[in-house]
C-alpha positions, 0 to 999 in steps of 0.5 A: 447934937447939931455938930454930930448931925454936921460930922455925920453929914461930912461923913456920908459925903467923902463915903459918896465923892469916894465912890464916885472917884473910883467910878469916875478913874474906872470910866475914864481909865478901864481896868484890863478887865473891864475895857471900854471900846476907847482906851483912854490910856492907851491914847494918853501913852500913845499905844495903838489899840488893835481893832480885832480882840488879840489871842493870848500869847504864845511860847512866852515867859510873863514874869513879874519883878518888884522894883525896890527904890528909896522915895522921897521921903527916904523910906524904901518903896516897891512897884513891879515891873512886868517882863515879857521873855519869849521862850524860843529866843536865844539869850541874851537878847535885846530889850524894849524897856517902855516906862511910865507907862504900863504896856499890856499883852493886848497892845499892838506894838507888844506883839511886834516886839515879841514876833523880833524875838525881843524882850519888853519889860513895862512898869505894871499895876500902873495909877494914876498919882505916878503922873504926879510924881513924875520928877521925883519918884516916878523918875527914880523908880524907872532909872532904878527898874533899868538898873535891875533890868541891865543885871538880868542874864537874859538881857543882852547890855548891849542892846536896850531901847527905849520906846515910851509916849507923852509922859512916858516919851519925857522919862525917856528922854530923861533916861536918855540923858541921865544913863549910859548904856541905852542901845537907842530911844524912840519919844512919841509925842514927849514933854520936853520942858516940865515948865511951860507945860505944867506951870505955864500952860496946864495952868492956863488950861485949867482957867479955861476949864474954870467950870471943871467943877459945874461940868464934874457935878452935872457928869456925876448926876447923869452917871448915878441916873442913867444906870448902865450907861451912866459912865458913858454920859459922864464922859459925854458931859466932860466934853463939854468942857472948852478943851475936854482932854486938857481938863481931864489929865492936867489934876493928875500932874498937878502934884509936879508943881510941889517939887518945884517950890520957887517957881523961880528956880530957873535951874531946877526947872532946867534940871528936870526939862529934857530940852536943858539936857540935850547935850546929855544925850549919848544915844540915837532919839527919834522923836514923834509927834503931831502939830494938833497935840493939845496936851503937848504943843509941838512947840517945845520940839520943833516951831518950824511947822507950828500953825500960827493960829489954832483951829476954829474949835479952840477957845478965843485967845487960848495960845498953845505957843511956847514964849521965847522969852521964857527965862534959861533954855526954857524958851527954846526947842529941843530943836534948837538945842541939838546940835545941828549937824548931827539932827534931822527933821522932817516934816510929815503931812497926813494925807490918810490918817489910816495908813500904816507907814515905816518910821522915818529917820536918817541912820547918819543922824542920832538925832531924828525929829518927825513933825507930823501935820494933820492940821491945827491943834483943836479942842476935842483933841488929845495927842492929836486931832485926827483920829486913825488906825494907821501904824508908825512901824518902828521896827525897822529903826530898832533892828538897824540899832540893835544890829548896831550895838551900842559900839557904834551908837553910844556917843560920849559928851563932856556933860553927860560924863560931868553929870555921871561924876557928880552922881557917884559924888552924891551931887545929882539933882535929878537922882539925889542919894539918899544916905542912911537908908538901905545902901542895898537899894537904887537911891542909896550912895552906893547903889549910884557909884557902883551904876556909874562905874559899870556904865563906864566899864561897859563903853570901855569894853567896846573902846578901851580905858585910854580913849575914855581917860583921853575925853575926860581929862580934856573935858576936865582941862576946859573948866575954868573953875579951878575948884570944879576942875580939881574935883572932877579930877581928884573923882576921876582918879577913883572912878579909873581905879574901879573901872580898871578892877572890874 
């Protein structure tokens, strides 16, 4: 009797943590339906909330497409994308892909990409354990949501950006790496290296916050008793932890760390690091972000503007530097590691966090780095500590691109062919093929060879088989590994046939 009272007891209390989850994700990430005044989603994927409620959209096709991928655990997997086509543009026409993140009809920037008449295509129906899987299924699934968007007669191939903030800005710094064929890439405020930020400094953010669970307990009490505003008090109570927004997302990445086992897999940790892949990139970056970000030290794209001191509100002792002495890559900047002759960097003051302003960049440059200071990283901030309503205009940037196409803004690399190659081997490790399953969808073999041979076949198109066939072959002539160099070789004769035939 006394271990059916025990079990009905355990019962009730995962029925009541169970409720009080769902409210808790519903306080803290609001449904479109129900929104609070503070999108914390929107902060978190550094989209801009309009102050006024938004009229519905016009003379706009809003189309849902289910994105099928093979997951990891080699079965296949559906999540939708959501696509918003204006009804008057002539087709094909460019495209805004936002990944990770999902991009709403009342987001400010939305609506400026669709006044361009563009296309904007965001995963959709988005939760929050796909922050957990962002090196391994959330990754497969945005490079395989690209894939179908590139085969839509209404997209233009020769047009397509990226635009995506903080874990959204690191997928899109890793499609930028993995994939040819994107027009140009915008990263607000990105995680560039997946070691320092989840194994190294979510971690020390979490002893931080060591009575996450006293502050969870008190926050859930003052929800259940303070009636309709009982969500608010519990938001309330979680700012009183140390560093408030670092303990209300570092759970959700938590899982990250299993796809990590070794912790000492320095090339792992490298393969799924942006700041490792920075000779990967084939196209124009612009890359944002904000010296107070307390969710993703500006340290792993630029230290040149980094306060040697954080701000007075931050816990004693706390370091939100990245250690040089971290092993690999894994202590550098992306700064450091972009060729220095083709970067830009620039350092921003905000004077007037209200004020719109233009998105700043060199057209000379693919590589455009804005370190925007409003002062020292802070506890009670997120992505930054200033709060404002300016807006960062980026259309400007956008439309010289997309003027531009990607003949004059695609850039071939050694490494980025070498990585091309070894996924239509079967070699990826970011993208590793998943055989026996359903060679029909993204994930599968085939699925990445035919990916490999019509991106080629797209550079060829505005250059020619010769010039492509040129930089291979002397990218292959300097390994020094015979054994590589004959593979590379021996897969660039296959690749060539099918290139030509397409």
């Amino acid at each position: 009797m006394k271990n059916l009272i025990k079990i009905i007891g355990i019962c009730i209390l995962i029925i009541v943590l169970l409720i009080v989850g769902l409210r808790v994700k519903n306080m803290l990430f609001p449904s479109k339906v129900d929104s609070s005044e503070l999108d914390i989603e929107k902060i978190f994927a550094q989209q801009t909330q309009s102050e006024e409620e938004l009229p519905p959209l016009e003379n706009i096709e809003q189309r849902n497409v289910d994105i099928n991928y093979i997951n990891k655990n080699k079965t296949v997997d559906t999540r939708p994308i959501r696509l918003y086509i204006p009804k008057t543009s002539e087709q094909p026409m460019p495209v805004i892909y936002i990944p990770h993140y999902e991009m709403t009809e009342n987001a400010v920037e939305l609506r400026k990409y669709l006044a361009e008449g563009w296309m904007v295509a965001s995963p959709t129906n988005f939760d929050n354990k796909y922050n957990g899987q962002l090196t391994d299924d959330d990754l497969v699934f945005n490079n395989a949501a690209l894939y179908t968007i590139r085969h839509m007669k209404e997209v233009d191939p020769q047009r397509i950006a990226l635009v995506g903030g903080s874990a959204g800005g690191y997928t899109t710094l890793m499609l930028n790496a993995l994939q040819m064929g994107i027009n140009a890439s915008i990263a607000n405020s990105p995680i560039a290296n997946v070691y320092f930020n989840f194994y190294q400094y979510f971690q020390e953010g979490n002893k931080v916050n060591d009575n996450m669970g006293w502050v969870m307990v008190k926050g859930i009490f003052k929800m259940i008793t303070a009636g309709d505003g009982g969500e608010k008090a519990m938001l309330q109570e979680m700012m009183d932890l140390p560093i408030p927004f670092l303990g209300m997302v570092s759970g959700m990445f938590e899982p990250i760390l299993s796809n990590f086992p070794d912790a000492n897999d320095v090339a792992k940790w490298e393969a799924f690091s942006p700041v490792a892949l920075a000779n990967h990139f084939s196209s124009p970056i612009v890359i944002n972000h904000v010296t107070s970000d307390v969710l993703v030290p500006v340290d792993q794209i630029s230290r040149q503007f980094t306060y040697e001191e954080n701000g007075s509100s931050m816990p004693d002792g706390f370091s939100t530097r990245l250690d040089s002495n971290n092993p690999g890559v894994l202590g550098r900047s992306l700064e450091e590691e972009l060729p220095t002759v083709l970067t830009r960097t620039e350092h921003i003051i905000i004077t007037d966090p209200d004020q719109d302003s233009v998105l700043p960049y060199d057209s000379k440059k693919p590589f455009n780095l804005n370190i925007y200071d409003d002062g020292t990283v802070e506890s009670y901030g997120s992505h930054r500590a200033t709060s404002g309503t300016g807006i960062i205009d980026d259309i400007p940037y956008l439309t010289d691109m997309f003027a531009r196409s990607l003949a004059e803004t695609e850039m071939l690399t050694p490494e980025k062919l070498f990585l091309l190659m070894d996924r239509y081997e079967g070699k990826s490790v970011q993208l590793p093929a998943r055989e026996g399953v359903d060679d029909h969808v993204y994930g599968s073999l085939v699925i990445y060879q035919q990916e490999v041979v019509e991106q080629l076949s797209l550079w060829v198109q505005s250059h020619s088989i010769d010039e492509l066939e040129h930089f291979i072959l002397e990218s292959i002539a300097n390994i020094k590994d015979t054994v590589l160099k004959k593979q590379y070789t021996d897969t660039w004769k296959e690749l060539k046939g099918k290139v030509l035939s397409m």
